[in-house]
N, C-alpha and C positions, 0 to 999 in steps of 0.2 A: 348434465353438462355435455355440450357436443365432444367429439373427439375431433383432434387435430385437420383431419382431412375432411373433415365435416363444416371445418369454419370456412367462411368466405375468406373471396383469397386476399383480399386486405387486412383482413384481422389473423393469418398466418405469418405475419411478417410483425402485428404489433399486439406480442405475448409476451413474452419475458422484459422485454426494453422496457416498457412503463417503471417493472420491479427495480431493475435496476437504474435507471434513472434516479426514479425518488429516493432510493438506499443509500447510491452517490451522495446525492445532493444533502442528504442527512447527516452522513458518515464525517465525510470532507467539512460540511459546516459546522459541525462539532467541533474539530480540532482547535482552531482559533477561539471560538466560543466557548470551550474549557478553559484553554490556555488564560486568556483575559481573563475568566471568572478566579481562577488561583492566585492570576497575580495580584488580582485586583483584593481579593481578600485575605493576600497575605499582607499586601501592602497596607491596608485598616490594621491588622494586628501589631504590626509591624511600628506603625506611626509614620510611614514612610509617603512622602505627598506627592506617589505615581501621577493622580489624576491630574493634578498642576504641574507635571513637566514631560507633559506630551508634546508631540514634534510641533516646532511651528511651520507655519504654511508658507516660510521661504527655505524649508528643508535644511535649517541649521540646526536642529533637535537639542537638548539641551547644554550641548559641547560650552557655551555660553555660559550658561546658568549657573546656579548656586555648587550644583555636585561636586563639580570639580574642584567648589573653591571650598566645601566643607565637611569634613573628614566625619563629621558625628551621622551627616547624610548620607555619605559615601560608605560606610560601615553598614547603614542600615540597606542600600541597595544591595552591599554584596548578604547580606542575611536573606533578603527577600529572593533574590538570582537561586542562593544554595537552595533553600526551601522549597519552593515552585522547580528544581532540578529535582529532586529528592520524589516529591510526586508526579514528577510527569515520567520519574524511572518505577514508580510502581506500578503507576495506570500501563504500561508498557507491560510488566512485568507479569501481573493477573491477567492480560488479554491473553498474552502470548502463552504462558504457562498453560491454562487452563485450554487454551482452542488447540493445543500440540496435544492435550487427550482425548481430543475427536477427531480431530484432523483427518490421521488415517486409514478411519473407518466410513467417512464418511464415500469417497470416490468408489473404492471396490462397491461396497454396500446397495449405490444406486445401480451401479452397472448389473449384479446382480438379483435385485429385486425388479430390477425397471423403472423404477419409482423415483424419478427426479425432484415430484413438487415440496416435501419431506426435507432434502437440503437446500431450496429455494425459502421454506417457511420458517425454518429454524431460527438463521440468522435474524429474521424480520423481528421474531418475537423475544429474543436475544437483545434488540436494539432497544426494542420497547420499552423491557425491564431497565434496560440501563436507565433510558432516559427518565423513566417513573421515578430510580434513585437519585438522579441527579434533581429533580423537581423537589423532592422532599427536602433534600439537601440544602435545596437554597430557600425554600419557604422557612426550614424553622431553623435557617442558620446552625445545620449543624457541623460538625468537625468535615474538615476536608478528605481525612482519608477514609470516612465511608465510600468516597468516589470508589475506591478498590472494590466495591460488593458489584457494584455495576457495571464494573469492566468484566470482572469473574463472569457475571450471568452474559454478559456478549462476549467472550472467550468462548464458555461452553456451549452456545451455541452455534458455534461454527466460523460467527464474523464475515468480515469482509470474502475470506480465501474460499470460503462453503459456498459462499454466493455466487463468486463469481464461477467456481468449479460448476455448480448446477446450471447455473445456464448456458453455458457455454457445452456441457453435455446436452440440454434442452435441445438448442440450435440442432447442435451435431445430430440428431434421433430426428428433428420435423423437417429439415433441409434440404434439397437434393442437394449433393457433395461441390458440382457445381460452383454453386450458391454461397456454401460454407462460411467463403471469406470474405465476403461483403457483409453476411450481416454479421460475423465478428466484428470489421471494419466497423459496420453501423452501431454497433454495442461500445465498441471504444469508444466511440465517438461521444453516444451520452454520457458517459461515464466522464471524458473530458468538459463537458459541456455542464454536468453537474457540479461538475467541481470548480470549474470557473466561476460561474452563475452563484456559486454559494460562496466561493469566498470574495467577491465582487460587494455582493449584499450583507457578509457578516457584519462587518465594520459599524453599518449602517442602521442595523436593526440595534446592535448593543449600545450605540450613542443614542440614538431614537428610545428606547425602550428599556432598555439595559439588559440583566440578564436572563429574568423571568418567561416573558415571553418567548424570544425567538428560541429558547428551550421549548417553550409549546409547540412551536411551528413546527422542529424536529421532529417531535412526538407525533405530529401530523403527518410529515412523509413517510415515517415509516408505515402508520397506519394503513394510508393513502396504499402503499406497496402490495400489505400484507391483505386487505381487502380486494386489489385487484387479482393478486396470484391467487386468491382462496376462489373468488368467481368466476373470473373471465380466464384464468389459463389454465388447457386440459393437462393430464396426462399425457407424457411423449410418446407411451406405448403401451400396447394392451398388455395389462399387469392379470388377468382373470387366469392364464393358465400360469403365473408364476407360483411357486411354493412360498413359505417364509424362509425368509432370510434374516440368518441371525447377524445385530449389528456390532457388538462387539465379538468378532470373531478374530483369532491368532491368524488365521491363513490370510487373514489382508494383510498384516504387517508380513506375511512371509512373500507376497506377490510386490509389493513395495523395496525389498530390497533385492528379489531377482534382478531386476531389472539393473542395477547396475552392481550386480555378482556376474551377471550373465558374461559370456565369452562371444567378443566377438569378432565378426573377420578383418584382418589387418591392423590390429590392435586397437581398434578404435576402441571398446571398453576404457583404455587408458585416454583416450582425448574424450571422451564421453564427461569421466570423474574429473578431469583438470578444467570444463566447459563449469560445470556445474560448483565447481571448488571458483570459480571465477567469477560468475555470475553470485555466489553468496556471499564473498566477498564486498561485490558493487551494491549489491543490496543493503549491507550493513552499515556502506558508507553515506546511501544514500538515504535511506531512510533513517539510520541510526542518529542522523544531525538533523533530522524534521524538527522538532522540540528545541533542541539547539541553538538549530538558526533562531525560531519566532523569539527567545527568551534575549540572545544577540542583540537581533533588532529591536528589542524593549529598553532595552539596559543603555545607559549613556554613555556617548556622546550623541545616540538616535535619536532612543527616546520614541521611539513609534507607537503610536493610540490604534485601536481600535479599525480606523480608517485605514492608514496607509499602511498597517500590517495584513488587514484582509485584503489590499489593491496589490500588494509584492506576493504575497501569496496566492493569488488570482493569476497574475501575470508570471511566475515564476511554472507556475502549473500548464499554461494556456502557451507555452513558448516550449515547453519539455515536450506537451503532447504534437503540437501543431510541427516542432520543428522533427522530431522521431517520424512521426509519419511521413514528411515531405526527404526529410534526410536519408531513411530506408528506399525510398523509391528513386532519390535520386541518385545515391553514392553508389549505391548496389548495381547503378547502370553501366557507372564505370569502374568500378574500384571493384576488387575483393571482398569476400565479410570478412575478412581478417583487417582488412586497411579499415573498413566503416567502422568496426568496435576499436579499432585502436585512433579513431579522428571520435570517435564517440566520448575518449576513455577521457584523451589530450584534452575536448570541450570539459570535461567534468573538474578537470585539475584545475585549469584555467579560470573557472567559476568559484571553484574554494578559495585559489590565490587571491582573488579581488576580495573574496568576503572578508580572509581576514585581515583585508588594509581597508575597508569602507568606516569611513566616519562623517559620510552623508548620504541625503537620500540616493543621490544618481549615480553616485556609486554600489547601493544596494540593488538598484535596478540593470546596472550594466552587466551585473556578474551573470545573469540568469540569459541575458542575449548575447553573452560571448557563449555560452553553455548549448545554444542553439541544435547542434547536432548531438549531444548529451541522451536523448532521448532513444537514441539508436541502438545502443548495445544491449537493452532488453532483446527485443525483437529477433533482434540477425540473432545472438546467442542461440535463444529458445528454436529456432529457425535447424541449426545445425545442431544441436541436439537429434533435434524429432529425426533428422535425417539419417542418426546412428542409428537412431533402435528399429524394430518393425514398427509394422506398421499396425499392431494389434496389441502395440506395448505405449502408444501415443498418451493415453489418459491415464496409463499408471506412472509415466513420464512426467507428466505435467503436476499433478499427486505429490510427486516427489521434490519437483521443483518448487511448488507452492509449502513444503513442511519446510523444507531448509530456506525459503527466503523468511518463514516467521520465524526461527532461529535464529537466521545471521541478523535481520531487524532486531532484537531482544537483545543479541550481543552486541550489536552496531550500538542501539540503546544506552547500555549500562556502560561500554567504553568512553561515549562520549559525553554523555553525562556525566560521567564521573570525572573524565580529566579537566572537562568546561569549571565543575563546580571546584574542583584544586587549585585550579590557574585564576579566580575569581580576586584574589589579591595583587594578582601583576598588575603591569601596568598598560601591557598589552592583550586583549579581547581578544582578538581572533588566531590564540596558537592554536584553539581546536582546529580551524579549517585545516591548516597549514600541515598538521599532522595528516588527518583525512585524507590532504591531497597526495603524501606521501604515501599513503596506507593502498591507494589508487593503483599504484606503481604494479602492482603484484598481479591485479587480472590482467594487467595493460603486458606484462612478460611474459603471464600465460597463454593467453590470446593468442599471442604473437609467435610464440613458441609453439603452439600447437598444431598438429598435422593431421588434417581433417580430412578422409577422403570418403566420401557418397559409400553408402549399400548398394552397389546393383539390386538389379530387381529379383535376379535368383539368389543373392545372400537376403534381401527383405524375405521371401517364400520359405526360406531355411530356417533363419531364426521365428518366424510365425510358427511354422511348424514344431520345433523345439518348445516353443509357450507353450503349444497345445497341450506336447506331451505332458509337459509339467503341470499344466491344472488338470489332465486327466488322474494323474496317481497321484497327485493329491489331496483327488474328490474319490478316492477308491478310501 
């Protein structure tokens, strides 16, 4: 296989993208694609007649319908809501548990060996396995929670966070520095554009076909992925004069918490942990109600099918990514990042508010485009981070940021599942949001409160130099 500077210069720019393209598009299309296949076969066990009160197509969802007027039906949806909550906190549970015991060996590990293509392939065959489980699972009808075996085997292998960590160190080793942020730019961008595209088409394929195949199809991207990374993309670096490297080693978990042990000039250390204590926070609230929401929009007065939960979920993703991008470039022009993560924080609130008073379609869909600048406080956050540390502490940086957003996800998870599935008896549906939006409050004060001032470039030289020291008597 050619080495990187060997390929032509159009096939330098399309290496890693294709992988994660199809991984996206695999990953992201799953979610709904699970989701529906649980409910759908809790609701046959259940006796519960999901499939006949799906939304109609003047957006009055079953508000109308029998549920509200019959308490033997009504009993049966809130059994089906708890259940399908119950496993979407386990499938949570097995990913997260088990990929927090590779997680942070995997970053050091590459940087050390050189060998990027290793946590690019993991995850691929990681997906596979799952999706192999979930195939068996639904051919011979067996119990739902073998789903748990399939999550474990794409937990340990890395998931989503190994993925995306590999190539994004990939980029950083073939790029000139230059360059860097465009084809990160161009990698989010598939990434967005997978995830639109796939849940645009979930809807589509499970009424078309139900749920046998477009499980194959998955089966096929990731394949598709792990066939191109295995052929067409080199090594980032010439690995021939490296040693072995061992991969569960102590000293990476000890290079993972330097970094925010480390002392730094003007106290930034402490705005460093309040940034990062902030950010896991939004994470938990953001992804911890992923599962949440779709189960929300199932449950009645919606009532949403297949369709218009992969079209809210298409569109809810396609307005986060599109409005982050154009909101970091424009707000940053004029405002502060302290004012864009706090109009970021206000878009998020504002979004939950609406969800939980929506008892129709176009109220589900407003919430997501008042949320429009929502998409930003990733970004600037991660942004003012990298700016505390050196510059040679960036990837153990980001290392760290990626274990604690699959933490605060698993607790965001279990919080909100859990009090969705308690309040299942009220009368009101959306106290989850309302909490969430509350829970929001805390990064939007820390943010705010926080006092961020740049490294010069002779405190960046200081603290590199300090790393040095410390991997040199380490490795004595």
């Amino acid at each position: 296989m050619p080495t990187q500077n060997q390929l032509p210069v159009w096939r330098r720019y399309l290496t890693v993208e294709p992988v994660m393209f199809f991984f996206a598009y695999g990953v992201l299309a799953s979610i709904p694609l699970y989701q529906q296949y649980v409910y759908r076969v809790i609701s046959e066990m259940k006796g519960f007649p999901y499939a006949e009160l799906v939304l109609n197509e003047d957006g009055r969802g079953c508000h109308e319908d029998v549920i509200s007027q019959n308490a033997t039906l009504k009993k049966l949806e809130e059994e089906v809501q708890s259940q399908a909550t119950t496993i979407d906190t386990g499938l949570n549970f097995f990913v997260a548990f088990s990929s927090l015991l590779v997680a942070p060996f995997w970053g050091p590990w590459t940087d050390k060996s050189g060998r990027r293509k290793p946590a690019l392939l993991s995850p691929l065959i990681g997906s596979c396995l799952d999706t192999v489980v979930t195939l068996i699972i639904m051919y011979l009808k067996l119990p739902l929670y073998l789903l748990f075996v399939g999550a474990a085997l794409s937990g340990f292998s890395g998931y989503l966070p190994t993925l995306t960590l590999g190539c994004m160190a990939y980029i950083a080793d073939t790029t000139d520095k230059s360059r860097v942020a465009l084809r990160l730019a161009i990698l989010q961008l598939l990434v967005l554009m997978g995830g639109v595209v796939s849940q645009l088409t979930s809807g589509l394929w499970i009424e078309k076909f139900g749920f046998v195949a477009p499980t194959w199809f998955l089966f096929s991207c990731f394949l598709v992925s792990a066939i191109w990374l295995i052929f067409l993309v080199p090594e980032s670096q010439d690995i021939s004069k490296r040693g072995k490297t061992k991969f569960f080693d102590l000293k990476n978990l000890k290079t993972l918490v330097n970094v925010l042990k480390r002392p730094r000039p003007g106290g930034m250390r402490k705005c460093l942990l309040l940034l990062l204590i902030a950010g896991s926070v939004l994470s938990a609230t953001v992804m911890g109600t992923t599962g949440v929401t779709a189960l929300f929009v199932m449950r009645s007065p919606l009532c949403f099918g297949p369709k218009p939960l992969g079209y809210f979920l298409a569109y809810r993703l396609f307005i986060s990514g599109i409005g982050g991008a154009i909101g970091v470039k424009l707000l940053t022009t004029f405002f502060s990042e302290k004012v864009v993560c706090a109009v970021g924080i206000i878009s998020q609130i504002v979004e939950m508010a609406i969800l939980a008073f929506s008892n129709r379609m176009w109220l589900i869909f407003l919430a997501p485009t008042l949320a429009l600048f929502g998409g930003c406080v990733g970004p600037v956050a991660i942004a003012m981070m990298a700016r505390i540390v050196g510059d040679k502490e960036h990837g153990t940086l980001f290392c760290v940021q990626g274990i604690t957003g699959v933490v605060s996800q698993f607790i965001g998870v279990m919080l909100f599942n859990t009090l969705y599935e308690s309040t299942l008896g009220l009368g009101f549906n959306g106290f989850v949001f309302l909490v969430c939006a509350t829970i929001k409050l805390v990064p939007f004060t820390i943010i705010c409160a926080a006092r961020l001032v740049p490294l010069s470039s002779e405190e960046r030289k200081e603290v590199d130099e300090q790393m040095k020291l410390e991997t040199e008597d380490a490795t004595k």
